[in-house]
N, C-alpha and C positions, 0 to 999 in steps of 0.2 A: 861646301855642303854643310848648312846646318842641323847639327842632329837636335832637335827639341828636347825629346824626352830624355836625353841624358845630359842637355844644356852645353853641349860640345859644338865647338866648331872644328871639323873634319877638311884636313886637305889631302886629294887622294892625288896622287903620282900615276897614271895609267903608262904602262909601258907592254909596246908588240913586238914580237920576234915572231918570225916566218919558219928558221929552222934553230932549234934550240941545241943543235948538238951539240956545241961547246960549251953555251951559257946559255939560261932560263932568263930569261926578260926579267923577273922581279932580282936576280943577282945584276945585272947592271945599275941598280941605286946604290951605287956606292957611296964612303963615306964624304965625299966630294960634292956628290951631288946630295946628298943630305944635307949637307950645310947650306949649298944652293938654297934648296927648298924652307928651311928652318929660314935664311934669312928673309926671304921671299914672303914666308909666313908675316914674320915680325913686321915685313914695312905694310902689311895689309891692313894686321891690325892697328898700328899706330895709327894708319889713314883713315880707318872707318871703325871710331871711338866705341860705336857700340857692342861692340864683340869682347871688347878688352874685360869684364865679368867670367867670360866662358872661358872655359878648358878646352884646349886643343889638342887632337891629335891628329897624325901622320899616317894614312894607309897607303899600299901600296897595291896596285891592281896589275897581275900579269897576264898576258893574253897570247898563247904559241898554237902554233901553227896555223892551217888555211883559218880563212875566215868563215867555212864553212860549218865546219865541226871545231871550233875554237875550244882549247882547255884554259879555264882561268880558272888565277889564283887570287884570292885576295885576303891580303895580310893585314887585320888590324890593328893599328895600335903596331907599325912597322918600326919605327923610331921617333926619340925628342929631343 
């Protein structure tokens, strides 16, 4: 996602859990998979030159229980 107005480019991580009683979907990005994502970042940018100017940030969208009445969370600026 490119944010224009703040000249950022945005990777959001969306994660679901159904029952959250032990863990909240947005606590499963650990820091494992933050690196995942960080590298995953990096090789997009290299590939597609025009982004490399912008600022990037990391959000993370959590979405629990039914899909009916969904609670989300969304963390920006989750990590870098």
């Amino acid at each position: 996602m490119l944010d224009k107005k703040e000249k950022t480019l945005v990777f959001v991580e969306v994660r679901y859990r159904k029952d959250n009683e032990l863990i909240e979907s947005i606590e499963t990005v650990n820091k494992n998979k933050q690196n995942k994502i960080i590298r995953t970042a990096n090789f997009y940018i290299l590939k597609n030159k025009k982004y490399q100017s912008l600022a990037v940030r990391f959000d993370i969208i959590g979405i629990e229980s039914n899909l009916k009445k969904p609670k989300i969370k969304w963390i920006k600026n989750a990590f870098s």
